[in-house]
C-alpha positions as CSV (number, residue, x, y, z in Angstrom):
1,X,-93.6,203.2,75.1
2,X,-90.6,203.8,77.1
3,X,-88.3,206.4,76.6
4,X,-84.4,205.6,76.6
5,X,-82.6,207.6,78.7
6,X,-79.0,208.7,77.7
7,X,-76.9,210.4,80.6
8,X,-73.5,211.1,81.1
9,X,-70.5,208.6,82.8
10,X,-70.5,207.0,85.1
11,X,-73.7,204.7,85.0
12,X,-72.9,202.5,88.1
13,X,-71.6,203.8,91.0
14,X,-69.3,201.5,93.3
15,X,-70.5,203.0,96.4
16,X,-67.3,204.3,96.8
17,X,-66.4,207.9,98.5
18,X,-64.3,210.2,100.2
19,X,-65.9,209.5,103.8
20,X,-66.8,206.1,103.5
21,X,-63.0,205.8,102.1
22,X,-61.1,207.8,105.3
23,X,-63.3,206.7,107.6
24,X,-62.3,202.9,106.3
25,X,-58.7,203.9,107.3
26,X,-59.6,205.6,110.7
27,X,-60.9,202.5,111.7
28,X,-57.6,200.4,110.4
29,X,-55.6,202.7,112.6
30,X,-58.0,201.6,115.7
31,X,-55.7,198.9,116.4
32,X,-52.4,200.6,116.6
33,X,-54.1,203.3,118.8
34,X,-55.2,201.2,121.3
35,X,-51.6,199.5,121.7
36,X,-50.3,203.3,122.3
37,X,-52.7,204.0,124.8
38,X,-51.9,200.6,126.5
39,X,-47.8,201.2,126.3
40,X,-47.6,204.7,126.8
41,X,-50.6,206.0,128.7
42,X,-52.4,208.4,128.8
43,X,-50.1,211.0,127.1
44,X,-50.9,209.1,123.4
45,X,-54.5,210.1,124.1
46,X,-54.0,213.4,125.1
47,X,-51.5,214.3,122.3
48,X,-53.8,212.5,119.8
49,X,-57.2,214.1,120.6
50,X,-55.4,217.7,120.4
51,X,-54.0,216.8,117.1
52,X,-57.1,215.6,115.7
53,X,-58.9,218.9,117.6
54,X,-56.2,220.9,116.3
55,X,-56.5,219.7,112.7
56,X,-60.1,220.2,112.2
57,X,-60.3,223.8,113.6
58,X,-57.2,225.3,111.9
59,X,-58.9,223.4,108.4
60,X,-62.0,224.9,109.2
61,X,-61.1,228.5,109.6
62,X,-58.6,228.6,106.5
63,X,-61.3,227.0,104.6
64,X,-64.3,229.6,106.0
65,X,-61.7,232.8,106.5
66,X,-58.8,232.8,103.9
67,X,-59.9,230.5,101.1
68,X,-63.8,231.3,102.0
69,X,-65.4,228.3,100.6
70,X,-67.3,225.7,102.1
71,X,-65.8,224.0,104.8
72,X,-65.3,219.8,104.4
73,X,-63.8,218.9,107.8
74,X,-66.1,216.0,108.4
75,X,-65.0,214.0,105.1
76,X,-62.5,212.5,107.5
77,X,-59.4,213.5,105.8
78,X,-58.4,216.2,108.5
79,X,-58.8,213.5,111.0
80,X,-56.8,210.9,109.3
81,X,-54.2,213.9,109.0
82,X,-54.4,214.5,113.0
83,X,-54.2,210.9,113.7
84,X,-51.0,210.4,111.8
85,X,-49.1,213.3,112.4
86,X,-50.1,212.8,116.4
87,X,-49.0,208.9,115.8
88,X,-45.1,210.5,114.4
89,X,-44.4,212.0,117.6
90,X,-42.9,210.8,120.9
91,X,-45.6,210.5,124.2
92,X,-43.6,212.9,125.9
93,X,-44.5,215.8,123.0
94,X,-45.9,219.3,124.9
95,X,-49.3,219.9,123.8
96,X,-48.1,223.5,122.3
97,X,-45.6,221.7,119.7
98,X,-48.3,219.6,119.0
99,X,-50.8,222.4,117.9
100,X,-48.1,224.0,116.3
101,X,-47.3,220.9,113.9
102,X,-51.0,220.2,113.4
103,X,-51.1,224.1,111.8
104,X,-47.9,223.2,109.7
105,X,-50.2,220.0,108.6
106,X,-52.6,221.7,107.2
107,X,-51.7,225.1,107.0
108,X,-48.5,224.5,104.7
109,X,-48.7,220.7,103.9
110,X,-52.3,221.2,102.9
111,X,-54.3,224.3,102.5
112,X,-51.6,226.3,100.9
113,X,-51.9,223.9,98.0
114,X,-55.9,224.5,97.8
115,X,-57.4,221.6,100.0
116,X,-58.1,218.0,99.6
117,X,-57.1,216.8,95.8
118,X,-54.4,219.2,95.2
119,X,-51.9,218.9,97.7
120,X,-48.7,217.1,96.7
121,X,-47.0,216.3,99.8
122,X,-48.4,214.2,102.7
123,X,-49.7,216.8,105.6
124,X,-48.8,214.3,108.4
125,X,-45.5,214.6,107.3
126,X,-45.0,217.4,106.5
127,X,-46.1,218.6,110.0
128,X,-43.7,216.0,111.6
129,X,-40.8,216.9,109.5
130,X,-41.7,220.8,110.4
131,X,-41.2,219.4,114.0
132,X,-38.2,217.2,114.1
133,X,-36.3,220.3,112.4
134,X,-37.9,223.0,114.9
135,X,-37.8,221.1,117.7
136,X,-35.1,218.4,117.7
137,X,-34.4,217.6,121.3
138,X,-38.4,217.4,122.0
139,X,-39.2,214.9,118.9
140,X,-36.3,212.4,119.5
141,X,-36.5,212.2,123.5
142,X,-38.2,208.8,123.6
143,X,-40.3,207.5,126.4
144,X,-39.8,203.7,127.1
145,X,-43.0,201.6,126.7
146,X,-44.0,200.2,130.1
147,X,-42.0,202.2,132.1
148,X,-44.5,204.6,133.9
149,X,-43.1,205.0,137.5
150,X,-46.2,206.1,138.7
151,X,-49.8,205.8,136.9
152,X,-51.0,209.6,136.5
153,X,-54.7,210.2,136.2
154,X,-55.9,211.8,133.3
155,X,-55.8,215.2,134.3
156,X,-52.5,214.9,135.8
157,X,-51.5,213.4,132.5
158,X,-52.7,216.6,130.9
159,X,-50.8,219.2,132.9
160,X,-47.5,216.5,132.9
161,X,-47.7,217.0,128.7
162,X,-48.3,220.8,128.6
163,X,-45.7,221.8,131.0
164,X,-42.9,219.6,130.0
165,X,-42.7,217.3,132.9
166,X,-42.1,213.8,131.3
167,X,-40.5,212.5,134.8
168,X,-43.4,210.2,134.7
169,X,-41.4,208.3,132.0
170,X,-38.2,206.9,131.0
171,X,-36.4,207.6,128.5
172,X,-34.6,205.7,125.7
173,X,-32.8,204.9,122.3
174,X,-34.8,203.9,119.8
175,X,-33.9,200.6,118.0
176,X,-32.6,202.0,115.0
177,X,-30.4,204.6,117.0
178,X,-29.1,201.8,119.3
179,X,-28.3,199.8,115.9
180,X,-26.4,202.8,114.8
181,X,-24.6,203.0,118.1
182,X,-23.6,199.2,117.5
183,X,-22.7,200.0,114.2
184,X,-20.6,202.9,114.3
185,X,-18.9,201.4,117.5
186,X,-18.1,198.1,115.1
187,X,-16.4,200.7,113.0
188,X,-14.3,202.6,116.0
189,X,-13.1,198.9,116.9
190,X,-12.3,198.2,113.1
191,X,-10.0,201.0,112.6
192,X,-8.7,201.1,115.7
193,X,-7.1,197.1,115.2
194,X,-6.1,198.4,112.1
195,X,-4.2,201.3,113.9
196,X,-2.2,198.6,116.3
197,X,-1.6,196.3,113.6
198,X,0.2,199.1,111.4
199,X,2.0,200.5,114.8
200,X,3.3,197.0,115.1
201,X,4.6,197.4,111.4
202,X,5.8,200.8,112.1
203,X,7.9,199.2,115.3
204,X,9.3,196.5,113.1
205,X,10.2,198.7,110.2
206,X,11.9,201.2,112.8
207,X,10.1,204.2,111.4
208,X,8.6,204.6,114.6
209,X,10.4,204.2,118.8
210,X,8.9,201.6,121.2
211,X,7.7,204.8,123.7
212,X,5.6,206.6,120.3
213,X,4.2,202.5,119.4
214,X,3.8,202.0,123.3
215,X,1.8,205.3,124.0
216,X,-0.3,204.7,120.4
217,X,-1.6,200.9,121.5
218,X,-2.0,202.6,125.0
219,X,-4.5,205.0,123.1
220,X,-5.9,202.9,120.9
221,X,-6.7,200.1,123.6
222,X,-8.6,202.5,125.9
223,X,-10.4,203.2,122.2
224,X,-11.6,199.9,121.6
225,X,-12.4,199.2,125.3
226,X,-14.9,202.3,125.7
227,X,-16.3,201.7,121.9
228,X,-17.3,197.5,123.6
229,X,-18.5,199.0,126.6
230,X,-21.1,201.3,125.0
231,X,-21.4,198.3,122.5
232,X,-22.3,196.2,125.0
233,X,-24.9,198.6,126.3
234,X,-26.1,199.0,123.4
235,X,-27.0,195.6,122.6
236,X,-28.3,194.4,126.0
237,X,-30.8,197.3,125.1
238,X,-31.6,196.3,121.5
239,X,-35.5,194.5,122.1
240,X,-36.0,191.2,120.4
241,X,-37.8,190.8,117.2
242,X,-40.4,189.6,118.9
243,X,-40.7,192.6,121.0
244,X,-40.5,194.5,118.2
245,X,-43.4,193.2,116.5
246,X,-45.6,193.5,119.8
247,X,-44.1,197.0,120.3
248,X,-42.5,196.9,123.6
249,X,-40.0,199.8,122.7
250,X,-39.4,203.2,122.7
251,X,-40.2,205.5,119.2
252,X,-43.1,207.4,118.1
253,X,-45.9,206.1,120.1
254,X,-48.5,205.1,117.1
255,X,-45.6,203.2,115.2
256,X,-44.0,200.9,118.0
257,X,-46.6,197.6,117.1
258,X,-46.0,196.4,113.8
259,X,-48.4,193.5,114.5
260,X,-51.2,196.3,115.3
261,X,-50.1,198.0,112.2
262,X,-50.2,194.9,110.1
263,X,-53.6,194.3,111.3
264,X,-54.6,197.9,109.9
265,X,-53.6,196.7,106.8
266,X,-55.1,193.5,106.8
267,X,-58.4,195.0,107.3
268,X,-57.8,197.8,104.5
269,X,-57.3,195.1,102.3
270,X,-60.3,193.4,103.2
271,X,-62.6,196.2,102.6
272,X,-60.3,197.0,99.5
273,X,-60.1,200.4,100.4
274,X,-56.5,200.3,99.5
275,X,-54.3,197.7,96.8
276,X,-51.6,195.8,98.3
277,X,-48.9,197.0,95.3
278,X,-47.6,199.9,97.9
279,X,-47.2,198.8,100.9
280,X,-46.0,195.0,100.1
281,X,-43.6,196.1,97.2
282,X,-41.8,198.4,99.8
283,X,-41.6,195.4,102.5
284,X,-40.2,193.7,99.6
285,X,-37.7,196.5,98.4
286,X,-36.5,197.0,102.0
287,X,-35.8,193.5,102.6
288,X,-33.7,192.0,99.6
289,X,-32.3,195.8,99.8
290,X,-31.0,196.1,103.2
291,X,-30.4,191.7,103.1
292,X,-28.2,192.6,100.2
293,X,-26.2,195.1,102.6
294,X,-25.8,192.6,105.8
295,X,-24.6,189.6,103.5
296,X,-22.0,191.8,102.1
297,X,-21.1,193.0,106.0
298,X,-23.4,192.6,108.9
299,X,-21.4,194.3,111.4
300,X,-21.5,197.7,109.3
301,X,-25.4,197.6,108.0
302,X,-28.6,196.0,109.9
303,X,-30.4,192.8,109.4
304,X,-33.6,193.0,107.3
305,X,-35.7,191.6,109.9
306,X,-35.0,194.9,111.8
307,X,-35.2,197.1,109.7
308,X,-38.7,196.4,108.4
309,X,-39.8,195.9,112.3
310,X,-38.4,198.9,113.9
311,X,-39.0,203.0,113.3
312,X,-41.6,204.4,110.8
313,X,-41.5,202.0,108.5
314,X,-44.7,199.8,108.5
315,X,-46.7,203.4,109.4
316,X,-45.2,204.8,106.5
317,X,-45.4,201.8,104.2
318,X,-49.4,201.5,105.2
319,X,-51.0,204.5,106.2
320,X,-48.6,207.1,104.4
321,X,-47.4,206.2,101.5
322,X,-50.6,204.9,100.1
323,X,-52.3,208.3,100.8
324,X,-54.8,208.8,97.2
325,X,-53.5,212.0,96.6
326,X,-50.1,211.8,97.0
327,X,-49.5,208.7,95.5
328,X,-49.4,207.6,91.7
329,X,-52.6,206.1,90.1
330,X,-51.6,203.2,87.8
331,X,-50.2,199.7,88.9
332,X,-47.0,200.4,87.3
333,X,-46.4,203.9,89.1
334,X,-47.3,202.8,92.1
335,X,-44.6,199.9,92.1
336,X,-41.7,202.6,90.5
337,X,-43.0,204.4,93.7
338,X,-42.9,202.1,95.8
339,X,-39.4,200.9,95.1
340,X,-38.0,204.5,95.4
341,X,-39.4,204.6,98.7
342,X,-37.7,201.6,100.3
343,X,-34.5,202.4,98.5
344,X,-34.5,206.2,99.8
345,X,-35.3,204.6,103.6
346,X,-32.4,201.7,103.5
347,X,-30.0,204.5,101.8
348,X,-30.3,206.6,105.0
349,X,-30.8,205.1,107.9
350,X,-27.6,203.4,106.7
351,X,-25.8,206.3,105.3
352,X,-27.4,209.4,106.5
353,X,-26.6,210.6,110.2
354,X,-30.1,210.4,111.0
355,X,-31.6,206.7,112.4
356,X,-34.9,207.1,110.4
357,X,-35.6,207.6,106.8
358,X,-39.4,206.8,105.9
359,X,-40.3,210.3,106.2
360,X,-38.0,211.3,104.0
361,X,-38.5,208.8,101.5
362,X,-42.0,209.3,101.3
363,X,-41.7,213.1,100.9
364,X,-39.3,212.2,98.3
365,X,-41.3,210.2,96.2
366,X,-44.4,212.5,96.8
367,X,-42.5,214.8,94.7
368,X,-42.0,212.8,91.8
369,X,-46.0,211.5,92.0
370,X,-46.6,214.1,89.5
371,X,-43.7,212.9,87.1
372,X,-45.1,209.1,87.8
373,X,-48.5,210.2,86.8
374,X,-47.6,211.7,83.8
375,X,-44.9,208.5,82.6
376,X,-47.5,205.7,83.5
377,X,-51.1,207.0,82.7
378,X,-53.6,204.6,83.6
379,X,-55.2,203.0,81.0
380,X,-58.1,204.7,78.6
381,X,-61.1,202.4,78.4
382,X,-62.8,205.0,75.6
């Protein structure tokens, strides 16, 4: 006669785990590390492997020393963390600043809040946001992709990155700050035709003499001249969409290709290792956002196009903002999310005084994940 045999949830497993999960989004990111390596060099390997290196040592000995508990550095999570936060950062990034925003990764963005699970900000960016603050110049000096003058070897690469000496590079704008240039520049050309046309007024109405009109317009047309000139600049700069989407321009190095980023995500989805209701709803939230901003004035906020090609924004949208832990669990939290996360990134790269917003956003919204949680609990099947 057989025995039945009762035992607790759950009674079929779905094969699914930590590793097999992280390691699923190691090899999404495959794509988008290989078109670093190709457009910046070897700099984007060096400053990746030292992240990664950097990531799993400082989690081991917090985990072994200070919280002294077993140590999980191989369930990929510390490596996804060192591959993003090494991906947020410019090629030309010392290896010291590096290390030092790999141990604000983990040490504050992660560890202090008790490991993997419990953590309620994402480390990557928490490390990068440690770094743009702490060192300002260093994380928004931007080497051009492409522009090597001279091919350094590997270990010359290595030296180049530790002591400082990017001359090996190029620098430039990124797109979103040259868009900003154009932008603010359309706005010094604005008020400055508004300024002749009321000096004009002011001549007719005789509260003010031909010399004060004269010497005004004289101003205000050396205004408008030097605000077209770096306008001009600025736009013969700006890359195509197309060269956006391949990658061929300056920014973080692991978030120039959208098209290798996009190919991350096509694969995640694939192996369903993530949903589609994060990253597409903030595509979608950015677009009809920021198209709602160009239609009512393009020359004062950016085309949609460019603003979901350029900067953090498909790396965040992908690989960020759909981190389990941080993000909420039901359907509907994850779009209410979502949304805030593309409204938070329009709202400051067009409003704030600094180009990007994703990281931001993201950290944002991490915040409220707990609120989320609590508002849109998934549904009980028992």
């Amino acid at each position: 006669m057989n025995n039945l045999v009762i035992s607790p949830s759950p009674h079929i497993h779905s094969g699914d785990s930590i590793e097999k999960n992280m390691y699923g989004v190691l090899i999404a990111l495959i794509p988008a590390f290989i078109c670093s390596v190709l457009f910046f060099g070897w700099n984007a390997l060096v400053l990746t492997l030292t992240s990664v290196i950097a990531c799993l040592i400082f989690e081991f000995l917090i985990q072994k020393y200070l919280l002294k508990k077993q140590t999980s550095i191989w369930d990929g999570s510390a490596l996804i963390t060192g591959v993003l936060l090494a991906f947020n950062v410019p090629s030309s990034l010392p290896v010291w600043i590096m290390i030092l925003g790999a141990l604000a990764a983990i040490g504050i963005g992660k560890m202090s809040f008790g490991g993997l699970g419990c953590n309620i900000f994402n480390p990557a960016l928490v490390g990068r946001v440690f770094l743009l603050i702490s060192f300002p110049v260093q994380m928004t000096t931007w080497p051009v992709a492409h522009t090597q003058i001279v091919e350094p070897t590997f270990p010359q690469t290595y030296v180049n990155v530790v002591s400082e000496n990017s001359t090996d590079a190029i620098s430039g704008a990124t797109p979103l700050a040259l868009l900003k240039i154009v932008v603010k520049n359309n706005t010094e050309i604005s008020k400055a035709k508004a300024a002749l046309t009321k000096a004009d007024k002011e001549l007719a109405e005789g509260t003010k003499t031909a010399v004060e009109v004269a010497e005004l317009k004289t101003k205000l047309e050396q205004e408008i001249q030097a605000a077209q000139i770096s306008q001009q600049k600025a736009k013969a700069d700006l890359p195509t969409a197309l060269e956006l989407f391949v990658g061929q321009n300056p920014g973080s190095f692991g978030e120039v290709s959208a098209l290798a980023l996009l190919l991350g995500l096509l694969f995640m989805l694939a192996r369903r290792v993530i949903t589609w209701h994060i990253p597409i709803t903030i595509f979608i939230t950015v677009f009809v956002f920021a198209g709602i901003l160009h239609l009512c004035n393009p020359e004062q906020f950016i085309s949609p196009v460019y603003q979901l090609l350029s900067g953090g924004l498909m790396l965040g949208a992908i690989f960020m903002a759909t981190d389990y832990v941080t993000s909420p669990m039901a359907v509907k939290g994850m779009i209410i999310y979502s949304v805030g996360i593309g409204l938070l990134t329009v709202i400051i790269r067009n409003f704030g005084a600094y180009p990007e917003g994703m990281s931001f956003a993201i950290l944002i919204m991490n915040g409220f994940t707990p609120l989320i949680n609590r508002y849109c609990k998934p549904k009980r099947f028992a």
